[in-house]
VOPAGU-2260 file (C-alpha; in pm, 1 decimal, decimal comma):
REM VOPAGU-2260
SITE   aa  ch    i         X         Y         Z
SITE  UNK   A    0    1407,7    -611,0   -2961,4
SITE  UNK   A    1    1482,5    -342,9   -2754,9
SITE  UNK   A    2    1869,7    -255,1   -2669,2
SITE  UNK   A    3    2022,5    -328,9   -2337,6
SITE  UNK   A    4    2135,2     -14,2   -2170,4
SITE  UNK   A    5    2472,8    -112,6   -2079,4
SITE  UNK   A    6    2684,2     -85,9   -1704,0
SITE  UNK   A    7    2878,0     242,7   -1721,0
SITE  UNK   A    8    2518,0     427,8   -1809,7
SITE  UNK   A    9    2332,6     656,1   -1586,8
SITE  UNK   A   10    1945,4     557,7   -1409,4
SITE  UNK   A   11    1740,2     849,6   -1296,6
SITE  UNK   A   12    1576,9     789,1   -1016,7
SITE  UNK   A   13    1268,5     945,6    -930,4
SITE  UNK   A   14    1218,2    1022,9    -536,1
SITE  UNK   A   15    1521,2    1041,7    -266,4
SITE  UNK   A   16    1374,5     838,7       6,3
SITE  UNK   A   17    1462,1     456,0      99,4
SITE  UNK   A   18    1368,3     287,8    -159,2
SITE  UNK   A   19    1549,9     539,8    -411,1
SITE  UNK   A   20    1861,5     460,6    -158,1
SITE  UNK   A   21    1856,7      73,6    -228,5
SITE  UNK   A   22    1764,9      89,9    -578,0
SITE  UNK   A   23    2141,9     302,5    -623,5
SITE  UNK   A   24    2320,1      32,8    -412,1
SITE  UNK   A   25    2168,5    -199,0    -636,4
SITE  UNK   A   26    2279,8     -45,1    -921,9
SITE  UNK   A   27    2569,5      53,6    -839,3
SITE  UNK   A   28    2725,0    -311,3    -799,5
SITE  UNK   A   29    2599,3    -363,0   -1113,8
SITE  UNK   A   30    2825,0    -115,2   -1288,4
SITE  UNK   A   31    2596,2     217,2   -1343,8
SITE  UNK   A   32    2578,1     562,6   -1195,8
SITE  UNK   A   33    2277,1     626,3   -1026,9
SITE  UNK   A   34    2102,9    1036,0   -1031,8
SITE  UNK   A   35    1824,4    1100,1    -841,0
SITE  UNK   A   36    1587,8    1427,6    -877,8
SITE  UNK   A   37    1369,0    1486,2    -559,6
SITE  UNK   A   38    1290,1    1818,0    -376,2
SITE  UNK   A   39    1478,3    1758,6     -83,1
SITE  UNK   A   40    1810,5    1843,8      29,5
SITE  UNK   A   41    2023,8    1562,3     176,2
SITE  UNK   A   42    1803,2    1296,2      76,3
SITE  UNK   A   43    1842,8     917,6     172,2
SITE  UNK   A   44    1897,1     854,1    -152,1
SITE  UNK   A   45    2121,7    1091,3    -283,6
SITE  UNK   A   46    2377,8     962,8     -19,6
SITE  UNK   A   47    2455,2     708,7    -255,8
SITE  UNK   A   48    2437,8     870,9    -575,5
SITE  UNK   A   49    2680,1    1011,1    -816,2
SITE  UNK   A   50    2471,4    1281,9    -869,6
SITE  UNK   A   51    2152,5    1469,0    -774,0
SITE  UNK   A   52    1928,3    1751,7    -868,9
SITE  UNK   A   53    1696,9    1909,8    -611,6
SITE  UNK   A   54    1402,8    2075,5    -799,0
SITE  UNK   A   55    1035,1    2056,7    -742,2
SITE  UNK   A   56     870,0    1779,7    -969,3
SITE  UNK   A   57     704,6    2076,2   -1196,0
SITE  UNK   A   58    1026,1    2242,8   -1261,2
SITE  UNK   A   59    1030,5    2221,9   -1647,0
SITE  UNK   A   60    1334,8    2312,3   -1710,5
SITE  UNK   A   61    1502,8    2096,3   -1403,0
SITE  UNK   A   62    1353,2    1778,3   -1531,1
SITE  UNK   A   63    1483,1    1901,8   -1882,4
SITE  UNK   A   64    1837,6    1866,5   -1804,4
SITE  UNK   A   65    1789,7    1581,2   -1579,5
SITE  UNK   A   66    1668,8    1406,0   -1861,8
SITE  UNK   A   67    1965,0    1474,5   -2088,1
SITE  UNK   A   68    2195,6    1393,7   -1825,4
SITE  UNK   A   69    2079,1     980,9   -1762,5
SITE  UNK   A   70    2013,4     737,3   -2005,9
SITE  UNK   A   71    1660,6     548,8   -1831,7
SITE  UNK   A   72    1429,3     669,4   -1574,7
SITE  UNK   A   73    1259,5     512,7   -1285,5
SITE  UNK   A   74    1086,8     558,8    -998,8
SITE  UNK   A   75    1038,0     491,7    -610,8
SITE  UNK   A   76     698,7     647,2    -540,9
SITE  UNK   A   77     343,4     663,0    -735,7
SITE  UNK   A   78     259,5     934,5    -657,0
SITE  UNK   A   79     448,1    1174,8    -828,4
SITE  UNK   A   80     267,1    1471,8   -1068,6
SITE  UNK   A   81     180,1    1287,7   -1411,4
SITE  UNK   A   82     363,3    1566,8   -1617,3
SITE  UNK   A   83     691,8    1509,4   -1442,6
SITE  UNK   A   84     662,5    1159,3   -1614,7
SITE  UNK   A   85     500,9    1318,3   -1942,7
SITE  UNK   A   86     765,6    1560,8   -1957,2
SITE  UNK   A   87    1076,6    1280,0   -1906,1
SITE  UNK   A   88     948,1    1077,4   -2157,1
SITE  UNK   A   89    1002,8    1295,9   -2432,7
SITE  UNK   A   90    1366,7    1270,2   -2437,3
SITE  UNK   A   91    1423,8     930,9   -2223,3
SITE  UNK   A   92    1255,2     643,1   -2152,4
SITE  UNK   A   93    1047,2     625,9   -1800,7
SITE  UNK   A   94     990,9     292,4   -1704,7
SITE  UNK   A   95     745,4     251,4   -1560,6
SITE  UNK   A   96     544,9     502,6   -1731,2
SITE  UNK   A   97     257,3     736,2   -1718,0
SITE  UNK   A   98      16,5     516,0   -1804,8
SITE  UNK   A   99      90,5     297,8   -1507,2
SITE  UNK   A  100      89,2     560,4   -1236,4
SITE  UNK   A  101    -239,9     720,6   -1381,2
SITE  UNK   A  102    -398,6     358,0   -1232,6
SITE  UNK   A  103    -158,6     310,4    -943,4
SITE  UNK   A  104    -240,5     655,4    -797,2
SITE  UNK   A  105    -579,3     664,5    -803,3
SITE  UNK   A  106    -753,2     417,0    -610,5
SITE  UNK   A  107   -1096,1     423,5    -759,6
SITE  UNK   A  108    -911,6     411,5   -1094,6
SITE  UNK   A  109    -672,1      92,9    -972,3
SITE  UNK   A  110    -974,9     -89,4    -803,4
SITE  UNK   A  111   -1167,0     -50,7   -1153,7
SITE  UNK   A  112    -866,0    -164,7   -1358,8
SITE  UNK   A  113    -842,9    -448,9   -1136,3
SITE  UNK   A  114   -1193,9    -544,4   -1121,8
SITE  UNK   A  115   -1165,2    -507,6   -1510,6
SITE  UNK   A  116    -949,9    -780,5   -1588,1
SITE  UNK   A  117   -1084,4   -1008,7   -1341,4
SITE  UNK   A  118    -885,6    -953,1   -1039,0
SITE  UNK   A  119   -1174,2    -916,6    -737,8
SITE  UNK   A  120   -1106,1    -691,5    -474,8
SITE  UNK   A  121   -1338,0    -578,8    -186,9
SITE  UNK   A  122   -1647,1    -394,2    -300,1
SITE  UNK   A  123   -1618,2      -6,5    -317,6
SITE  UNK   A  124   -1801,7     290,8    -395,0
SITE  UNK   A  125   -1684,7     628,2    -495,1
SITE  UNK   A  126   -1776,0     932,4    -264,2
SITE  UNK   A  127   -1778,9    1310,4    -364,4
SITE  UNK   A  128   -1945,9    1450,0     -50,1
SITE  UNK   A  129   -2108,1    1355,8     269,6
SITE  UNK   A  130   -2455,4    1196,8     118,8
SITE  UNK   A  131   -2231,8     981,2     -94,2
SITE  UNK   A  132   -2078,9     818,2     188,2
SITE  UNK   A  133   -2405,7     765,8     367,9
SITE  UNK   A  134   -2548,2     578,1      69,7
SITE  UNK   A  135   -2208,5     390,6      67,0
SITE  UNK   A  136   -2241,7     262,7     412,5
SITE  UNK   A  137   -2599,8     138,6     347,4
SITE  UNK   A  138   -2482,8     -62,4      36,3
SITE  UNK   A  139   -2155,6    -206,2     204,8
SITE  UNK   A  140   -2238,6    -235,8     538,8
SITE  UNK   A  141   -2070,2    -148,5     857,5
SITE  UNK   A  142   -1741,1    -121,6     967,1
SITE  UNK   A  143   -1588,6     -25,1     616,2
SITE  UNK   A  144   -1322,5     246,7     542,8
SITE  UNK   A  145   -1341,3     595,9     353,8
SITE  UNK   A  146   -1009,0     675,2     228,9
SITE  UNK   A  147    -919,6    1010,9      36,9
SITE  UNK   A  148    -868,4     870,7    -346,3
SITE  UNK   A  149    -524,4     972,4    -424,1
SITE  UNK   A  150    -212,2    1016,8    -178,3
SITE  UNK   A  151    -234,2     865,4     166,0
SITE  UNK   A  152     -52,9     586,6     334,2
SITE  UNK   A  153       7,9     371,7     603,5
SITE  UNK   A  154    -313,4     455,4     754,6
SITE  UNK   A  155    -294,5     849,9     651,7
SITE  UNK   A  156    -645,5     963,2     496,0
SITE  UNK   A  157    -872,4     730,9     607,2
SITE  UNK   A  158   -1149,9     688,0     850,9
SITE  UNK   A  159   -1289,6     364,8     983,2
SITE  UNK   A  160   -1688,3     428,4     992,1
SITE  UNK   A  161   -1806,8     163,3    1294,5
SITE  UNK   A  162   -2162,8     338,6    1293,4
SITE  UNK   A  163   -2391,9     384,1    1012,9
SITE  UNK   A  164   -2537,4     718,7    1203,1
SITE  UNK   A  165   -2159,6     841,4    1183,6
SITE  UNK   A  166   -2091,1     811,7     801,3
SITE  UNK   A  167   -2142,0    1195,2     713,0
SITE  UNK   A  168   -1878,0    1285,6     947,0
SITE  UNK   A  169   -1626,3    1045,8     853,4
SITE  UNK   A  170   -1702,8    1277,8     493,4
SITE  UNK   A  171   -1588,4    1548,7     698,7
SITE  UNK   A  172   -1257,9    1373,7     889,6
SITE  UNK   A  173   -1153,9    1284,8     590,4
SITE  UNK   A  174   -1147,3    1650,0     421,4
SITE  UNK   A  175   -1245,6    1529,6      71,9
SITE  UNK   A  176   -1223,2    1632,2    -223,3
SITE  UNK   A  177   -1291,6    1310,2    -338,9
SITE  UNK   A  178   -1310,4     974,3    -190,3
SITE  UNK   A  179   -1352,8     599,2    -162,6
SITE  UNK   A  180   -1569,2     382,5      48,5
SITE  UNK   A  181   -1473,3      28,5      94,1
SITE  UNK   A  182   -1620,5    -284,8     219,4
SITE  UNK   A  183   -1441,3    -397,4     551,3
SITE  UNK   A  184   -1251,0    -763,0     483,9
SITE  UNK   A  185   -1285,2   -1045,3     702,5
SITE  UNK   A  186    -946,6   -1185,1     643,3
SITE  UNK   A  187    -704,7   -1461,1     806,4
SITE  UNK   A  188    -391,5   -1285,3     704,0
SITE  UNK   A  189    -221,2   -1040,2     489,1
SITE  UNK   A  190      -1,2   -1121,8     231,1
SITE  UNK   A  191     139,2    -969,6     -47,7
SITE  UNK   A  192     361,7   -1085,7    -384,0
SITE  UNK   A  193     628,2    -863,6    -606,2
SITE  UNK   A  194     650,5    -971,1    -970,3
SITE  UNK   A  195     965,4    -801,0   -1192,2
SITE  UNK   A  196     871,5    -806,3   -1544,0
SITE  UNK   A  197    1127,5    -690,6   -1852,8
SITE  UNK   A  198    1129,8    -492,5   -2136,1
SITE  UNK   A  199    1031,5    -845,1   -2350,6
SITE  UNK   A  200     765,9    -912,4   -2138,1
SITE  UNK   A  201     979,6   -1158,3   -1899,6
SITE  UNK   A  202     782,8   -1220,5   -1572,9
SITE  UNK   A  203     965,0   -1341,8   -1257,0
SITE  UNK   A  204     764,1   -1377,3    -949,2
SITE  UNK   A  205     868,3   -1356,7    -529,2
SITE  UNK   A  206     729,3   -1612,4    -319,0
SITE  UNK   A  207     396,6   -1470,9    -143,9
SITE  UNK   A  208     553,4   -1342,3     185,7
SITE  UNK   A  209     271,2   -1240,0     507,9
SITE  UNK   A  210     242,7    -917,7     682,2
SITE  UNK   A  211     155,4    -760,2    1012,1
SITE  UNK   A  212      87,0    -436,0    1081,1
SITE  UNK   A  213     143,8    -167,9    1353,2
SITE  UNK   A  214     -57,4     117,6    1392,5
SITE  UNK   A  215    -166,0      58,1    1019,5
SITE  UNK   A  216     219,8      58,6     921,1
SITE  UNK   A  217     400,8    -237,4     789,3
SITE  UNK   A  218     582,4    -363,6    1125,3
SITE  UNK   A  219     699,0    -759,4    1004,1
SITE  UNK   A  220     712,7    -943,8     643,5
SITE  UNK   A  221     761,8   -1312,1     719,4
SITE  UNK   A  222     914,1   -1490,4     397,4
SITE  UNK   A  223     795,3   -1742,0     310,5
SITE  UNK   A  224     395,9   -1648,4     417,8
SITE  UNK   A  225     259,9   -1969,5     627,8
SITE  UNK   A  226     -36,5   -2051,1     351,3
SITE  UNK   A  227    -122,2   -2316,5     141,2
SITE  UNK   A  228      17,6   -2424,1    -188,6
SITE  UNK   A  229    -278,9   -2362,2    -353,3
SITE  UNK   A  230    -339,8   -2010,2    -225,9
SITE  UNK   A  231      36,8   -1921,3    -295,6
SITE  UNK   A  232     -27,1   -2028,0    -659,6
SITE  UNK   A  233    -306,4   -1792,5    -679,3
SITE  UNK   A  234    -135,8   -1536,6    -514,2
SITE  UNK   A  235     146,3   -1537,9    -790,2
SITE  UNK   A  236     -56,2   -1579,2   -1087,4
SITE  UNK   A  237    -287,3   -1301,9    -956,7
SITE  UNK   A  238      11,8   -1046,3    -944,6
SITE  UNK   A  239     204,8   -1182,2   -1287,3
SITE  UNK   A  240    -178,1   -1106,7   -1459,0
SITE  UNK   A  241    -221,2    -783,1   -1279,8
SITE  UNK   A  242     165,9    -720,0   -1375,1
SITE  UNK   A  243      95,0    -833,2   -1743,6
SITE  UNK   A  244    -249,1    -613,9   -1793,1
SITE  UNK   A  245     -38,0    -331,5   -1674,4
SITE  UNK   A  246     258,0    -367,0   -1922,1
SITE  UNK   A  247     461,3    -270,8   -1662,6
SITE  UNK   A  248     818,9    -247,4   -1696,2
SITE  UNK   A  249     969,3    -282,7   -1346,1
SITE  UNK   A  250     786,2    -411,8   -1040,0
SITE  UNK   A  251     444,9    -400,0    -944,0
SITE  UNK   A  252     381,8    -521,2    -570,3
SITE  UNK   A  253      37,1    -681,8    -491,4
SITE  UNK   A  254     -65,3    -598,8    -130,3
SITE  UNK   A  255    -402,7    -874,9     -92,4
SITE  UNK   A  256    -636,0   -1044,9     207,3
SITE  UNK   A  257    -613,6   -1407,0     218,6
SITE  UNK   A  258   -1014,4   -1527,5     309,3
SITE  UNK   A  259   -1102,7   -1792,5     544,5
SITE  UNK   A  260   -1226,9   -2032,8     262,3
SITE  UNK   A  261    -860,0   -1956,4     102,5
SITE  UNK   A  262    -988,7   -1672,5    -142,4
SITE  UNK   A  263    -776,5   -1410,7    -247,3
SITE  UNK   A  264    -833,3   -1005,7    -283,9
SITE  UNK   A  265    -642,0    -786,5    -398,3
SITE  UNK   A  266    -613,2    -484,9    -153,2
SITE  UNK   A  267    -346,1    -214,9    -332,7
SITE  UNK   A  268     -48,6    -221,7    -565,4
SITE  UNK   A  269     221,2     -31,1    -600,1
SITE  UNK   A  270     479,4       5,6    -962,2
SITE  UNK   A  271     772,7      30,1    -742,5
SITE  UNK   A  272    1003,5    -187,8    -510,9
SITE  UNK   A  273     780,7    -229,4    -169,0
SITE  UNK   A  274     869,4    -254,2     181,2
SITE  UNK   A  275     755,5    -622,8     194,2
SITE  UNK   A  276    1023,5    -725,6       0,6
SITE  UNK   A  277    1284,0    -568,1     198,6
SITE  UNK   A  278    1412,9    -936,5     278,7
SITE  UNK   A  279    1502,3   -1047,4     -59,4
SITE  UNK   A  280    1812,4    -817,9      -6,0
SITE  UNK   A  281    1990,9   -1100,9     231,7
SITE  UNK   A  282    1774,7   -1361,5     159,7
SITE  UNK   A  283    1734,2   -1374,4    -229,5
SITE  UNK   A  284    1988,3   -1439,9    -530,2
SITE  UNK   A  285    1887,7   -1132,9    -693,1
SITE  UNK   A  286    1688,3    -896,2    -474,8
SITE  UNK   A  287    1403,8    -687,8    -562,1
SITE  UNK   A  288    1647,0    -357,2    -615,9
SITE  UNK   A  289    1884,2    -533,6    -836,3
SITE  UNK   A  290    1609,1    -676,6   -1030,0
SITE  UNK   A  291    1406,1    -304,7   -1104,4
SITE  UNK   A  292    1733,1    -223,7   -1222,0
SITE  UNK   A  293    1769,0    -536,7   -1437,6
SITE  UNK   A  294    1416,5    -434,6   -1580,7
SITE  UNK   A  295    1456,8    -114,2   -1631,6
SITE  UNK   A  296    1803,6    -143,8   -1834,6
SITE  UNK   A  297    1659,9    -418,5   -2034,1
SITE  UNK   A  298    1898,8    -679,1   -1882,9
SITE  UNK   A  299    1774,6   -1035,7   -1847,3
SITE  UNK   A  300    1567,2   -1097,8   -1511,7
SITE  UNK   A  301    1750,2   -1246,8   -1197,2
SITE  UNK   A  302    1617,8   -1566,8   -1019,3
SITE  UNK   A  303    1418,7   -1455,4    -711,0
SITE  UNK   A  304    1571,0   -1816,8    -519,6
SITE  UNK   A  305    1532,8   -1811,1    -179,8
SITE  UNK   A  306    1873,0   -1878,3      -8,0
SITE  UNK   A  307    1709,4   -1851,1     336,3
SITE  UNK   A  308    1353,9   -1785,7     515,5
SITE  UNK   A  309    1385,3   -1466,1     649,9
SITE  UNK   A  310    1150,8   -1202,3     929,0
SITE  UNK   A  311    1208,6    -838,3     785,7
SITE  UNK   A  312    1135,2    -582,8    1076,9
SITE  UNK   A  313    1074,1    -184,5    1010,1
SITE  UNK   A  314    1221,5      42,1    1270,9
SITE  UNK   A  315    1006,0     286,1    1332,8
SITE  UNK   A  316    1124,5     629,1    1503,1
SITE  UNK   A  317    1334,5     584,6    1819,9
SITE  UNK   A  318    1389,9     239,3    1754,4
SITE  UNK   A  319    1685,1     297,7    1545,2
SITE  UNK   A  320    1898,2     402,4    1848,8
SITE  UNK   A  321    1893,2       9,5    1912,8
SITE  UNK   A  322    2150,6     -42,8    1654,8
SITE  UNK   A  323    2440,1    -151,8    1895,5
SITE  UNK   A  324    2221,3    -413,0    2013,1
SITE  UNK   A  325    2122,6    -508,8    1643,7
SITE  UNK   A  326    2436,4    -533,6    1486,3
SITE  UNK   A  327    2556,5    -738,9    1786,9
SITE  UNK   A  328    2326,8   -1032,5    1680,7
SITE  UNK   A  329    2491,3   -1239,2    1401,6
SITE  UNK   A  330    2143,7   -1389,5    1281,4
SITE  UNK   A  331    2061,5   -1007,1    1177,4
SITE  UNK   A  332    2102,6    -797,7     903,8
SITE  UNK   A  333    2101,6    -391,6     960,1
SITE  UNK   A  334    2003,3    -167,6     684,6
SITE  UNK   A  335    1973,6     228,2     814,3
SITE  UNK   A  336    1861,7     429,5     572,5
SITE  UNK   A  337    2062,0     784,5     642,6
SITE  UNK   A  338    1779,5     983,0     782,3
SITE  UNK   A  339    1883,1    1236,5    1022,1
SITE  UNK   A  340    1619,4    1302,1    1231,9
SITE  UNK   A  341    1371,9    1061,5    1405,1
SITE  UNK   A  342     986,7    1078,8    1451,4
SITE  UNK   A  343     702,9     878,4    1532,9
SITE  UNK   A  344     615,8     629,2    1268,4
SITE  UNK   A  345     946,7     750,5    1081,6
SITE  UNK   A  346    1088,4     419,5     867,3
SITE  UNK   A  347    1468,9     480,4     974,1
SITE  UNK   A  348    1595,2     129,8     866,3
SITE  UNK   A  349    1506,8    -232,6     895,8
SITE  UNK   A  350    1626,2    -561,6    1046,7
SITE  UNK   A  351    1623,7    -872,3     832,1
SITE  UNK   A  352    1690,4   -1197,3    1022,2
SITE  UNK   A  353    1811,4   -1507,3     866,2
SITE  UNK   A  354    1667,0   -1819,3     929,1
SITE  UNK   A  355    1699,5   -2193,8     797,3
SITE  UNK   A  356    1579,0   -2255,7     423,0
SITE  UNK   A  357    1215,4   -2431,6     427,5
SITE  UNK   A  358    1054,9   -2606,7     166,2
């Protein structure tokens, strides 16, 4: 059995944005130092940490004495250069690991791992140029989506193709090199469920919570999602397999369509705490920061209760300057996440707001 890496000890924390910044308040109330290694000066998340090192993620040397100076690493993006990871894990353990990420950032790669053990998805084909999109579009139909393969998010790199005559120059939109094609979803709702599991294999499941979208960014999670038992069961076991299959040792969020008939696919995951789950913060016993750290320090898994329904709300840009107004309602929750300047689409915080406890 693996040895619990004890309060007092130091996480590394790979990536200085948000979700690097809750992940240190996490673990911080639970007794550790938190250092995080990112490129970026002033980070959100080195705010909070006791120390940081700012070093690109190829910097050999950099990541050398990072690694002697924490005692467990982990993560708060995918998509970080596989021989950051390779090169951490030589002297401390990375959790989650390489192995993980070379699925997670790669979507033809995570929609062929899925569809290997049995999870369905929508259909996809993979593109490497113009001609390969066109026959894409004939075999899935129209609308569907070409999306770059790796990087990209909320809605960056990817084209919706309405017209079969315009697939060739979605190729071009998109820039290449390589990409994905998928099948467009006719869904009732968007969902999405975060399973922790330990270093023994320990799996502890979120409820399924439902999202809505802005301008292909996550705008509201509503907790608990308004579905049906049955789908919510599916929902869960989908994510604990997918989380299982993976080995994971963290968090692995499940973004997936719910179908009219009450079908689930799987849309994306991510090895990493996810905006979605936000909410368990207030709302929770054990949140989903606390509990990566839990994982990652082989402690035993919190209980992922839920104290309260709750509506988690991203602001976006400008919308942070309403923080007088925010912090004036007693229902609401204000997390801002240090970032100095504003922008268009920019996540600068989020509003959680309590509501009664539901069945």
């Amino acid at each position: 059995m693996t040895q619990a890496i004890a309060p007092g000890a130091t996480v590394g924390i790979l990536g200085g944005g948000q979700l690097g910044r809750m992940i240190a308040l996490a673990a911080a109330r639970l007794g550790y130092r938190c250092h995080v290694y990112c490129p970026e000066q002033n980070s959100p998340a080195s705010q909070v940490c006791a120390a940081a090192t700012v070093a690109a993620y190829d910097d050999s040397a950099a990541l050398a004495r990072f690694a002697a100076a924490v005692d467990v690493v982990t993560l708060e993006f995918e998509n970080l250069p596989l021989v950051a990871v390779e090169t951490l894990s030589k002297q401390v353990p990375v959790r989650p690991g390489a192995r993980v990420l070379e699925v997670t950032q790669d979507r033809l790669a995570e929609k062929t791992f899925l569809n290997g053990i049995g999870v369905p998805t929508t259909g996809f084909r993979r593109a490497e140029g113009p001609e390969d999109v066109v026959a894409a579009v004939a075999a899935l139909g129209v609308p569907c989506v070409l999306k770059t393969n790796r990087m990209g998010y909320d809605g960056k790199g990817q084209v919706r193709i309405d017209d079969a005559a315009l697939a060739a120059a979605a190729w071009h939109d998109m820039g290449g090199p390589l990409g994905i094609v998928e099948a467009f979803v006719n869904f009732e709702r968007e969902i999405s469920v975060i399973v922790a599991r330990g270093v023994d294999g320990a799996v502890v499941p979120y409820c399924a919570v439902e999202n809505s979208h802005a301008n292909h960014i996550l705008d509201v999670t509503t907790a608990p999602a308004s579905i049906a038992d049955s789908v919510a069961r599916d929902a869960n076991q989908c994510a604990i397999h997918i989380s299982e299959a993976l080995e994971v040792i963290g968090l692995v969020a499940a973004e997936m369509f719910v179908t009219p008939g009450g079908g689930v696919l799987v849309n994306e995951i991510a090895p990493r705490p996810h905006n979605s789950g936000h909410w368990t913060i207030d709302a929770c016993l054990t949140s989903q920061f606390e509990q990566v750290v839990r994982a990652v320090c082989g402690l035993p898994l919190g209980s992922p209760e839920r104290l309260a329904d709750a509506e988690m709300k991203n602001l976006l840009g400008d919308a942070v300057h309403g923080w007088s107004e925010i912090f004036a309602d007693p229902d609401v929750k204000l997390h801002l996440y240090g970032k100095t300047q504003t922008r268009e689409g920019r996540k600068m915080g989020h509003m959680t707001r309590l509501k009664s406890l539901s069945s």
